[in-house]
DRENFI-958922 format. One record per residue: x, y negated, z negated of N, C-alpha, C in turn. Coordinates in steps of 0.2 Angstrom, whole numbers, m for minus. Each point is the difference from the previous one (the first is absolute). Example, Ala and Ser with C-alpha at 12.3 -4.5 7.8 and 13.67 -1.06 7.14 Angstrom:
2
<pt <66, 28, m39>, <m4, m6, 0>, <4, m6, 0>> <pt <m2, m5, 4>, <4, m6, m1>, <m4, m5, m3>> 
This chain:
315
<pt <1928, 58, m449>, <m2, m7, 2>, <1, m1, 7>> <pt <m6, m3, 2>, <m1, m1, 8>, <m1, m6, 3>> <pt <3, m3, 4>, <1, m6, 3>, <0, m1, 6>> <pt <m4, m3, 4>, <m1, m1, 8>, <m2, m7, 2>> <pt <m1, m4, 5>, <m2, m4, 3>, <m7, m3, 1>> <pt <m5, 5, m2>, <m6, m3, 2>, <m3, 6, m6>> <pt <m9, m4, m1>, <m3, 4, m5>, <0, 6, 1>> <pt <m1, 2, 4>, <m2, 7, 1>, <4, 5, m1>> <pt <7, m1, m1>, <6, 3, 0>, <3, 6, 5>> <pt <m3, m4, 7>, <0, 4, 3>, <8, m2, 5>> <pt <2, m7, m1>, <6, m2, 5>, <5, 0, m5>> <pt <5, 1, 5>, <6, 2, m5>, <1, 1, m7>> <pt <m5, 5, m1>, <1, 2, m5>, <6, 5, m4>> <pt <2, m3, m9>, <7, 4, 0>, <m4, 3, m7>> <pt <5, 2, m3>, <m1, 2, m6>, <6, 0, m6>> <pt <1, 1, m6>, <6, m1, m4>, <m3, 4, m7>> <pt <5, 4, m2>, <m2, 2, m7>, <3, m2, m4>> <pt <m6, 2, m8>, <4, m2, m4>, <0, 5, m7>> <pt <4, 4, m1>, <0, 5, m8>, <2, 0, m4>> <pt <3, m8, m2>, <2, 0, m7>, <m2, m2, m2>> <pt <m6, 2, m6>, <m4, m2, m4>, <m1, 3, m7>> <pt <6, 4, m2>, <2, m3, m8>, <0, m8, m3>> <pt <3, m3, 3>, <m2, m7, m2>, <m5, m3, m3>> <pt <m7, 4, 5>, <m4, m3, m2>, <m3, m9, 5>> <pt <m8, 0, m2>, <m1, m3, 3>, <m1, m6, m2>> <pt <m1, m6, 5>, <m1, m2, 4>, <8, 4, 7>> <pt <m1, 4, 6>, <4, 0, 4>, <1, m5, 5>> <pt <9, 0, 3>, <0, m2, 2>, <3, 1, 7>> <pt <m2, 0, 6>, <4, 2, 7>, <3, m6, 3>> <pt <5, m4, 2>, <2, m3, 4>, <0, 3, 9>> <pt <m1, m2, 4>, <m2, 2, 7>, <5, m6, 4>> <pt <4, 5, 3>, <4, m4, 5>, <1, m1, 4>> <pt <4, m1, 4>, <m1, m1, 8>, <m7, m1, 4>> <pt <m3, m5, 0>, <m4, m4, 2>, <0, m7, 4>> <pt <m4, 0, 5>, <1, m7, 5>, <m1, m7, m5>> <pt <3, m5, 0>, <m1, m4, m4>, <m6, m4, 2>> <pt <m6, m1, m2>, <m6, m7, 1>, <m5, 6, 4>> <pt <1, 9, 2>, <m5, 4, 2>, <m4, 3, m5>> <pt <m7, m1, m1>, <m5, 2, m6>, <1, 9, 1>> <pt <2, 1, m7>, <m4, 6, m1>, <m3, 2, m6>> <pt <m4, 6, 1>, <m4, 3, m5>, <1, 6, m5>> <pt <m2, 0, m6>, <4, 3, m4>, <m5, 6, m3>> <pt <1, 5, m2>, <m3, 4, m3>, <3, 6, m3>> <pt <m2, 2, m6>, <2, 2, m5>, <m2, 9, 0>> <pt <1, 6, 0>, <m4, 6, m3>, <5, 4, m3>> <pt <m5, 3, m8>, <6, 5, m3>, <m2, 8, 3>> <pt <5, 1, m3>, <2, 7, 3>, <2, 5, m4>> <pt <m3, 8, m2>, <m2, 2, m4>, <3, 11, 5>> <pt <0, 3, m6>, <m1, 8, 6>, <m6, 1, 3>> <pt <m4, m5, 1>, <m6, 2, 4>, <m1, m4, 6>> <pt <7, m4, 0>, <0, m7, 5>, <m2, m8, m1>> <pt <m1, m2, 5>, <m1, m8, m3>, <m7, m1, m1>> <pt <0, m4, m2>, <m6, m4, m3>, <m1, m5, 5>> <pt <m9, m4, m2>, <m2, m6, 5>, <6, m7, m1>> <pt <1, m3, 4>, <5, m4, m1>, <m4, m6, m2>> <pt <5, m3, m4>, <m3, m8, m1>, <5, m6, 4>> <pt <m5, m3, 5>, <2, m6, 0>, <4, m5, m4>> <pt <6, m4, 3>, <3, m4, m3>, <m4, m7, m5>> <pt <1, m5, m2>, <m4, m5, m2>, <4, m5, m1>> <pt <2, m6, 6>, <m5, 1, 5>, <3, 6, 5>> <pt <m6, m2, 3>, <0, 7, 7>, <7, 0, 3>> <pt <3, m6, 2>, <5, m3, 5>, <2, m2, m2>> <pt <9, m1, 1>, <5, m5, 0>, <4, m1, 5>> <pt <3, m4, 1>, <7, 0, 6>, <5, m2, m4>> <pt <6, 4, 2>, <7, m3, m3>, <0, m7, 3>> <pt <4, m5, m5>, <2, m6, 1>, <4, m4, m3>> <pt <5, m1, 0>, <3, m5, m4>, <0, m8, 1>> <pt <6, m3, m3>, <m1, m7, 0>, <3, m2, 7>> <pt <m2, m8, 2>, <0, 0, 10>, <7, m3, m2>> <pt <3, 1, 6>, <6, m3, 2>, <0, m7, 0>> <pt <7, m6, 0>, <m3, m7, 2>, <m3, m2, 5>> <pt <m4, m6, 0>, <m2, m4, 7>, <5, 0, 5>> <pt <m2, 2, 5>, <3, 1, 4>, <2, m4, 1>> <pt <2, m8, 1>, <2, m5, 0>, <m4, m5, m4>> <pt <6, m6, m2>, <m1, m5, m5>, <m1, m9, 5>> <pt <m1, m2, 1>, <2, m5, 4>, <0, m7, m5>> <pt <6, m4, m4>, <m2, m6, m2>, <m2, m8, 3>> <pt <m5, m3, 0>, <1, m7, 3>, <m1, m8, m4>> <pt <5, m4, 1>, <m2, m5, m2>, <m5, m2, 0>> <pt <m6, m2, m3>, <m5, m1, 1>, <m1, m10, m1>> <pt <2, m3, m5>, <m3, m6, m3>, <8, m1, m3>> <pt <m2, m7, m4>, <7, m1, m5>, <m4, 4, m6>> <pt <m4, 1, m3>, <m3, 5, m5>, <m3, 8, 3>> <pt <3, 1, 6>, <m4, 8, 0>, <5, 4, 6>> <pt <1, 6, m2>, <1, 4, 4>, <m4, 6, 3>> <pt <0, 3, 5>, <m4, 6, 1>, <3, 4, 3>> <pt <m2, 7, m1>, <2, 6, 1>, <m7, 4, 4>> <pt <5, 4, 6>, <m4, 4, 4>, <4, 6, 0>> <pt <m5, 5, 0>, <3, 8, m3>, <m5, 4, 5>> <pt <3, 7, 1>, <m4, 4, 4>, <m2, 6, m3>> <pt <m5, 5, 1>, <0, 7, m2>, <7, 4, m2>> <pt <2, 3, m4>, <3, 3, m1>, <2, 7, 5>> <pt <5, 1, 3>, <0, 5, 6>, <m2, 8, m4>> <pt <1, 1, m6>, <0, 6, m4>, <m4, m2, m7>> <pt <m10, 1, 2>, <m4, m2, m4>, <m3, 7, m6>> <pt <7, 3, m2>, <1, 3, m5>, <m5, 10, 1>> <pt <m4, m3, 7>, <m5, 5, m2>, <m8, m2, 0>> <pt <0, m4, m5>, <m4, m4, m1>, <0, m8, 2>> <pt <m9, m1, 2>, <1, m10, 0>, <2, m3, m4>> <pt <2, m3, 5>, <4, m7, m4>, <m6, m5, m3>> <pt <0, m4, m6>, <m5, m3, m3>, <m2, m6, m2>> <pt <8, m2, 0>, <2, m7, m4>, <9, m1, 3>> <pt <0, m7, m1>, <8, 0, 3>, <1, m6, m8>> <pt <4, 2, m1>, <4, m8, m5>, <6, m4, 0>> <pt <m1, m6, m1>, <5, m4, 3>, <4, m2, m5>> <pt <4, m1, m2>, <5, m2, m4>, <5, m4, 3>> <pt <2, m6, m6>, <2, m5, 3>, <3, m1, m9>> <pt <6, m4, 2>, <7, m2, m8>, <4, m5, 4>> <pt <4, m2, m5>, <7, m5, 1>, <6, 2, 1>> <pt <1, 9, m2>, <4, 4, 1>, <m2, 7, 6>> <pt <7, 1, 1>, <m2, 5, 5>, <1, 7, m4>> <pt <m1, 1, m8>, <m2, 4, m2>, <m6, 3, m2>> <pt <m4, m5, 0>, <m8, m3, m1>, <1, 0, m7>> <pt <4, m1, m6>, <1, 2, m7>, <1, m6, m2>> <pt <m2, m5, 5>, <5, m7, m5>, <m7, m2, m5>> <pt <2, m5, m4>, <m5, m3, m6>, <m4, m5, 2>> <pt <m2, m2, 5>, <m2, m4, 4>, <m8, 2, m2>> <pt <m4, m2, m1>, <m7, m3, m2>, <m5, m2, 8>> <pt <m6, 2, 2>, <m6, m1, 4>, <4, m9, m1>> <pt <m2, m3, 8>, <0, 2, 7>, <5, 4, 1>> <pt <5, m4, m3>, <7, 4, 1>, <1, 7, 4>> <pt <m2, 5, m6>, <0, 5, 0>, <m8, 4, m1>> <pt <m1, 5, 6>, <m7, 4, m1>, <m1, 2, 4>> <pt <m4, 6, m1>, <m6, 5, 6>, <m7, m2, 2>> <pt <0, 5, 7>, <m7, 0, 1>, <0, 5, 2>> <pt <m8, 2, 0>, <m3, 6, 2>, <m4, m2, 6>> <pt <0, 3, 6>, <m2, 0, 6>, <m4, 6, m2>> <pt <m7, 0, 3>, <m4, 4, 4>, <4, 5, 7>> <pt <m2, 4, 1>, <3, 2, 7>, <m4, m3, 6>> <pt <m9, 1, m2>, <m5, m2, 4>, <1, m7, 1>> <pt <4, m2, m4>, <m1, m7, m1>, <4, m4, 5>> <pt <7, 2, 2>, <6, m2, 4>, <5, 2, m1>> <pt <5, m3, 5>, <7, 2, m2>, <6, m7, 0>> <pt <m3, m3, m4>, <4, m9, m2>, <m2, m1, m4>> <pt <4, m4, m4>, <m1, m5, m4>, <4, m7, m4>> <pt <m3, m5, m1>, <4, m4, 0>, <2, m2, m6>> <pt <5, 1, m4>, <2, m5, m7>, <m1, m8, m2>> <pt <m6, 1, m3>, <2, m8, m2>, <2, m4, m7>> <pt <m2, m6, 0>, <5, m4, m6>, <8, 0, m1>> <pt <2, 1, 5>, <8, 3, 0>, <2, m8, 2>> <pt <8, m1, m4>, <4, m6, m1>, <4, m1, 8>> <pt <m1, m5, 2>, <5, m2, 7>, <7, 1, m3>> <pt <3, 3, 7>, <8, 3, 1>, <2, 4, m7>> <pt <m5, 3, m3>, <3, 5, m7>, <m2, 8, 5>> <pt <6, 3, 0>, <0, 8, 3>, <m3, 4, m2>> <pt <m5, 5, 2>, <m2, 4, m1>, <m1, 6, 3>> <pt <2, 4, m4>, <m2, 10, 3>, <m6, 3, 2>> <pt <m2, 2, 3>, <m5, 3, 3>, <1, 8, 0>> <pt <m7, 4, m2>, <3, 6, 3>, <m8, 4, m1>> <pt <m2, 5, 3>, <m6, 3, 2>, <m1, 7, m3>> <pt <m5, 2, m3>, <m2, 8, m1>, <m6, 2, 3>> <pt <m2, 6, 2>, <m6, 2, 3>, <m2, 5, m10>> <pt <m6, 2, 3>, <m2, 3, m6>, <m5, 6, 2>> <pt <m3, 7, 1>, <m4, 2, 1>, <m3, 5, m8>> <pt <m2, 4, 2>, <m3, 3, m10>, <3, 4, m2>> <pt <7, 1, 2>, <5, 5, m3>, <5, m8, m4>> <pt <m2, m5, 2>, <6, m7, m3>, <4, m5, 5>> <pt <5, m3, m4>, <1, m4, 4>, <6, 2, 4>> <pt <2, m2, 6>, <6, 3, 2>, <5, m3, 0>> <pt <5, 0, 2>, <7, m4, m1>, <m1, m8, 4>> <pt <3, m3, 1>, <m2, m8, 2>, <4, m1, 7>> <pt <m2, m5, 4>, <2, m3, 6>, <4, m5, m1>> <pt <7, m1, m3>, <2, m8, 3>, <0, m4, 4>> <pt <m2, m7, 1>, <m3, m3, 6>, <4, m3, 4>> <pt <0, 0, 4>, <5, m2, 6>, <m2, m7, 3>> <pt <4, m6, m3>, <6, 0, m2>, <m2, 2, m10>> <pt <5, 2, m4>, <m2, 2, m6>, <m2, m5, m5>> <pt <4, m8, 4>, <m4, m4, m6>, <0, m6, 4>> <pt <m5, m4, m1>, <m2, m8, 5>, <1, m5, m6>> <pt <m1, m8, 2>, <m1, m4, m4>, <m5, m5, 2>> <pt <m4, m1, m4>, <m7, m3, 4>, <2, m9, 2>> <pt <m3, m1, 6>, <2, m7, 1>, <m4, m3, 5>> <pt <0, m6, 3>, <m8, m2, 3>, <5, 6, 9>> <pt <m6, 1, 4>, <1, 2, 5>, <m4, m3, 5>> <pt <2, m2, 10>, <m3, 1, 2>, <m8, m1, 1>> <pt <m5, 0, 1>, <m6, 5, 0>, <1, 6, 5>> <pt <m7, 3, m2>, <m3, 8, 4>, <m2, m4, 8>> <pt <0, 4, 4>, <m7, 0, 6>, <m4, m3, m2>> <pt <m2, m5, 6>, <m9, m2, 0>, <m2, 7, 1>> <pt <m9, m2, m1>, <m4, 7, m1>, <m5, m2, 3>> <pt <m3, 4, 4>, <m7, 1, 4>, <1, m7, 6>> <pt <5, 2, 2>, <1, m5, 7>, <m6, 4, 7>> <pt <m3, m7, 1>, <m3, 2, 4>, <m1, m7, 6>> <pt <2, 2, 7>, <m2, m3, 7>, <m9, m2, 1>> <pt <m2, m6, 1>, <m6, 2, 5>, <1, m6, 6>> <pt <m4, 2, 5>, <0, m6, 5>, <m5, m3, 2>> <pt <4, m8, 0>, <m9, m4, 0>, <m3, 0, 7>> <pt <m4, m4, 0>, <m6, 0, 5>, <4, m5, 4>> <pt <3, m6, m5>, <4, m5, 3>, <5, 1, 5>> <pt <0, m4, 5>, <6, 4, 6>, <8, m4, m5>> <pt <3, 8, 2>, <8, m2, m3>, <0, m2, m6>> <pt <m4, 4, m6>, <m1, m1, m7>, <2, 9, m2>> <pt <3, 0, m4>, <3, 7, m3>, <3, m1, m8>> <pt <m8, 2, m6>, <1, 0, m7>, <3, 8, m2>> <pt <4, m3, m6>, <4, 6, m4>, <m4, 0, m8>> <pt <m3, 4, m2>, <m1, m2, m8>, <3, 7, m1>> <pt <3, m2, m9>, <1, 3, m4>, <2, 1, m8>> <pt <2, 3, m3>, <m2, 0, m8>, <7, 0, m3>> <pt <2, m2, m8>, <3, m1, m2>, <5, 7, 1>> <pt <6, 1, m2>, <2, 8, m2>, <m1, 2, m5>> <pt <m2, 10, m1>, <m2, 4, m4>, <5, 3, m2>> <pt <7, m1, 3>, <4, 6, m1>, <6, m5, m1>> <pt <4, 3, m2>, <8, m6, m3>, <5, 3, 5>> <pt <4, m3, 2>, <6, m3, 5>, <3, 7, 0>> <pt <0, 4, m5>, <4, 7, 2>, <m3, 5, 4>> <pt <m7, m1, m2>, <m5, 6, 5>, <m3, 6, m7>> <pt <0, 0, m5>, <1, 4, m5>, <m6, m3, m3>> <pt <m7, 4, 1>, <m7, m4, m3>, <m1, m2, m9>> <pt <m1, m2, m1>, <0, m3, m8>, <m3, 5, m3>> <pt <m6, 3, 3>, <m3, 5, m1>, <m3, 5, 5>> <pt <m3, 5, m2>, <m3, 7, 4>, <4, 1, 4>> <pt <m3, 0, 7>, <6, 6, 5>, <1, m5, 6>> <pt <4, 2, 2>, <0, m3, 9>, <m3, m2, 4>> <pt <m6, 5, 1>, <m5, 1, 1>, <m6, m3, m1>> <pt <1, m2, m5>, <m7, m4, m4>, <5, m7, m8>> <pt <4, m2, 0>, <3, m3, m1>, <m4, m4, m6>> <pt <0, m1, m7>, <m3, m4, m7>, <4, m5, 2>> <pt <m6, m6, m2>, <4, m7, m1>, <5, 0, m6>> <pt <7, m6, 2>, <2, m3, m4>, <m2, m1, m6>> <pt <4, 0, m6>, <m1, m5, m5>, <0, m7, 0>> <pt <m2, m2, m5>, <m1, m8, 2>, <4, m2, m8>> <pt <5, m4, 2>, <7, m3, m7>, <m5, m3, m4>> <pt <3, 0, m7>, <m4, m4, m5>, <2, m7, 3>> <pt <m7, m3, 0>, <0, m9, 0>, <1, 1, 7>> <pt <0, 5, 7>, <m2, m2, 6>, <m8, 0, 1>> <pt <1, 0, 7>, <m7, m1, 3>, <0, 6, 5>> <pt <5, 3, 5>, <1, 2, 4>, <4, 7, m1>> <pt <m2, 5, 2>, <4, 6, m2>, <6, 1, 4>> <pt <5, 5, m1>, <5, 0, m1>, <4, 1, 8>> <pt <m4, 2, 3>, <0, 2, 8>, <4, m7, 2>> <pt <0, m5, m3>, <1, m7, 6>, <8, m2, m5>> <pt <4, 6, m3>, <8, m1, m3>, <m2, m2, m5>> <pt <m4, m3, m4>, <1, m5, m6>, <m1, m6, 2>> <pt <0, m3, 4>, <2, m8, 3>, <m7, 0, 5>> <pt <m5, m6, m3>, <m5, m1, 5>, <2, 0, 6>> <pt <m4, 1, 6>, <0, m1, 7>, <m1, m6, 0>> <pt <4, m2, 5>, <0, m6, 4>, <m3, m4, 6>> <pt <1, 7, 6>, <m1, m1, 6>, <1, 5, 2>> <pt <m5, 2, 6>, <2, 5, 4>, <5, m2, 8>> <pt <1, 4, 1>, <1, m2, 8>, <m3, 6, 6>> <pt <m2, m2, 3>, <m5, 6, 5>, <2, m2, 10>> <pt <4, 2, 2>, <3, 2, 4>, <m7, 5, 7>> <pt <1, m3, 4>, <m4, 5, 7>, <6, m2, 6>> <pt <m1, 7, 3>, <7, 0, 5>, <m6, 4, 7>> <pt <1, m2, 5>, <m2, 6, 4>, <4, 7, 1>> <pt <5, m1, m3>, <5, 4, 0>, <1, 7, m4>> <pt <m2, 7, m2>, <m3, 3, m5>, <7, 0, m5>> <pt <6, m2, 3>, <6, 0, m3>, <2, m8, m5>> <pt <m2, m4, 2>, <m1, m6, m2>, <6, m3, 2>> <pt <3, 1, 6>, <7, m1, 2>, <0, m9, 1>> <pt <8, m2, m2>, <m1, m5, 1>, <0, m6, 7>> <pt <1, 6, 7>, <m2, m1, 4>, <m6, m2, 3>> <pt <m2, 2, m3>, <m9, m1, 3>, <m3, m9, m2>> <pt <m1, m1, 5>, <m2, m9, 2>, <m8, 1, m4>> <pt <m3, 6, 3>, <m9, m1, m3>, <1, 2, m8>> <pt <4, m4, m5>, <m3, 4, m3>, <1, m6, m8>> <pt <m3, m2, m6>, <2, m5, m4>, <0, 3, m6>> <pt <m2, m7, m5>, <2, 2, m11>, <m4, m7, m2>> <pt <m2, 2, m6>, <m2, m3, m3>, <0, 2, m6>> <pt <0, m6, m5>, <1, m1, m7>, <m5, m2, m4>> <pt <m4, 3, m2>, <m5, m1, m6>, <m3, 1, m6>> <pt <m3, m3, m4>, <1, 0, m6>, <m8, 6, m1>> <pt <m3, 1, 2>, <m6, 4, m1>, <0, 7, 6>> <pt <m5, 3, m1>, <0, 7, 1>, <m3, 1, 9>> <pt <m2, m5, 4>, <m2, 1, 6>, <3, m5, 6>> <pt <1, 0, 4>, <3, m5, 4>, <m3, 1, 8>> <pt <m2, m3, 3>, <m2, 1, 9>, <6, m4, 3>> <pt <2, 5, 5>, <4, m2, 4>, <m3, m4, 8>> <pt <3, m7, 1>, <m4, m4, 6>, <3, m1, 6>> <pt <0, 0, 7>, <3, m3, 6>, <2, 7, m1>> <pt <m2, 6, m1>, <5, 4, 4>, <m3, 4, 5>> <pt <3, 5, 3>, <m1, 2, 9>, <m6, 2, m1>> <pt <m7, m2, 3>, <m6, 4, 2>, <0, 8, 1>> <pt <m3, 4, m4>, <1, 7, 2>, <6, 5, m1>> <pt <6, m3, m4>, <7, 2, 1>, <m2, 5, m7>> <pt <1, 7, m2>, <4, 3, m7>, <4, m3, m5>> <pt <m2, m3, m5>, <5, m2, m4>, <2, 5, m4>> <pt <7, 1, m4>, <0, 3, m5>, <1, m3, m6>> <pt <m4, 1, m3>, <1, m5, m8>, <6, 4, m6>> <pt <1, m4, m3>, <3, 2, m7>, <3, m6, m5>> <pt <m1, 3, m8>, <0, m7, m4>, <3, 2, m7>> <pt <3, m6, 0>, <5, 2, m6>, <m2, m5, m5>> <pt <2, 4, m8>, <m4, m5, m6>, <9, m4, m2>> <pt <0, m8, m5>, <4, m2, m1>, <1, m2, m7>> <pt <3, 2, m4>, <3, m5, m5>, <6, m3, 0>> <pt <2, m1, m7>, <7, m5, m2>, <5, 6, 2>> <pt <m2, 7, m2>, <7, 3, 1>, <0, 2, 10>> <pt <m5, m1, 4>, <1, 1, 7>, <m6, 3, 3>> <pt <1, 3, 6>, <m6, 3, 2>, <m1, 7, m1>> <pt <m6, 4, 2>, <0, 5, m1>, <1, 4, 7>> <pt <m1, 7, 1>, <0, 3, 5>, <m3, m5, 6>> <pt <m2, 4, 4>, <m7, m3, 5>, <m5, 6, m1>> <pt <m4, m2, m1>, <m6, 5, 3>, <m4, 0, 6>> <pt <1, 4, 4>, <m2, 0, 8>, <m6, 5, 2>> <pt <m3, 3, m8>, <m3, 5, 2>, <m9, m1, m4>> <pt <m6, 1, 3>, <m5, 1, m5>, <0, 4, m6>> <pt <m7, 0, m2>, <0, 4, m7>, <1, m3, m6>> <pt <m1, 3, m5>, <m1, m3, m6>, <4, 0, m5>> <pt <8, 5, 6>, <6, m1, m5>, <6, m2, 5>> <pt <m3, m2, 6>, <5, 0, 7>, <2, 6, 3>> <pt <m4, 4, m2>, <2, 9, 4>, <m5, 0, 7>> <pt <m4, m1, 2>, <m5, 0, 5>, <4, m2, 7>> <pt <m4, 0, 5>, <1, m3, 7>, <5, m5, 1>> <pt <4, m1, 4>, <2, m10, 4>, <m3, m1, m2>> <pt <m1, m7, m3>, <m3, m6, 0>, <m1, m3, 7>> <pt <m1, 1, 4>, <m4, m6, 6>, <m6, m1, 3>> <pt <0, m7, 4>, <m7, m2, 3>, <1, m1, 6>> <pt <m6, m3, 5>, <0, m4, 5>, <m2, m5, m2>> <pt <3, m8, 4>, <1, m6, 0>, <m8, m1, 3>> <pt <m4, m5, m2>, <m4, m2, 2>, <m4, 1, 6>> <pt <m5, 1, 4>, <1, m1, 5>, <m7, m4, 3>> <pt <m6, m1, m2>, <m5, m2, m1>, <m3, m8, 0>> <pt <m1, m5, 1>, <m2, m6, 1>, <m6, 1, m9>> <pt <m4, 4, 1>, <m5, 0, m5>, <4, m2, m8>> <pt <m4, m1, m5>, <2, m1, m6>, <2, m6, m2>> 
């Protein structure tokens, strides 16, 4: 029996016999010490007083040793709504050899995950791995506790589970996420400086509802709302959008003001011709404000937000 690393059987190639065959066949050789997730190639000849025979190929040609992946390598729980919570998890540090494929979420009312608790209550999901690495539970009861805990899965099965840190949340209204897609321009008008931007994508903990960091899936939207889950449970109110010439927003700084609006764009008036503003805007509901977003982009990862103050007679 011959085994090596590429077809040709010319890189590291080893060898291993086998001579009991009283038994009869089908035979079987087990083959040891090997890299775990490095392909090799198998082939078989018998052996006779005249010497060996042509070898046959394995079927398939290749395999890699692999077993089941280790857990995600982190679990993260977050408040999301009074009906939802979500969970952000990583790759697994030890992907068994083999890719990872699926991740599943598991969520109970016990921290055994055994209890007799019935969907929403209690149930799994199946993640893609292509797909992301979050996901958010919903239809779940305000202030009732729940366990969360994650497995990765590759084609050897599924691996042991991540418990999530913290190991169990209770859903409740939150907050909102960050405004999204803030963006500066400067008018033509002298001493005129607009902010516009969009509702938030992502919920108050930072942990996307769905996909990745990176590229972040919208919120769910609760039964009987209108507005997805990004904004706490609790409509938005008002924003408040703040410009400081000050990159630090210090409260020293004379050039700089706030404002409180119910809508997504606001121009700032009378202020210093030609001066750098720096903007940032926080969303508001009943339960308080959100962060500030100070940053562009379309999840607030981008550049400062700032402009220049008008400077122009035209417009």
């Amino acid at each position: 029996i011959e085994y090596a690393t590429d077809p040709d059987f010319s890189e590291n190639l080893r060898n291993v016999s086998f001579i009991m065959l009283s038994a009869g066949a089908p035979y079987y050789r087990l083959i040891k010490g090997l890299a775990t997730g490095t392909l090799y190639y198998v082939r078989v000849s018998a052996h006779n007083s005249q010497g060996h025979g042509p070898p046959q190929p394995s079927s398939p040609s290749y395999q890699h040793p692999h077993v089941e992946p280790g857990p995600p390598a982190d679990a993260r729980l977050g408040v999301t709504s009074d009906t939802m919570l979500t969970v952000g998890f990583d790759e697994p540090l030890d992907d068994g050899g083999d890719n990872v494929t699926e991740f599943r979420v598991e969520w109970d009312t016990a921290p055994s995950f055994q209890s007799l608790s019935t969907f929403p209550d209690k149930g799994s999901h199946i993640i893609s791995a292509a797909d992301g690495l979050s996901h958010t539970i919903e239809y779940l009861t305000t202030y009732k506790t729940y366990y969360v805990r994650v497995s990765a899965r590759n084609t050897a099965g599924w691996g042991q589970p991540r418990i999530a840190s913290p190991a169990a949340a209770e859903p409740s209204l939150q907050p909102p996420g960050q405004p999204a897609s803030l963006d500066v321009q400067q008018e033509q008008t002298l001493g005129l400086l607009t902010a516009t931007w969009d509702q938030p994508r992502t919920p108050a903990h930072g942990i996307p509802c769905s996909g990745f960091l990176s590229n972040p899936g919208s919120c769910p939207t609760p039964v009987g709302g209108t507005n997805h889950a990004a904004d706490g449970g609790s409509e938005i109110t008002l924003y408040k959008v703040q410009w400081s010439a000050n990159a630090n927003f210090s409260s020293a700084e004379y050039d700089a003001g706030y404002a409180e609006v119910q809508g997504t764009s606001y121009t700032a008036r009378n202020i210093t011709v030609g001066q750098t503003y720096f903007v940032r805007v926080a969303a508001r509901n009943i339960m308080g404000y959100s962060t500030f977003c100070d940053r562009t982009g379309s999840y607030c990862q981008g550049d400062r937000a700032s402009g220049i103050a008008g400077n122009s007679t035209s417009g």
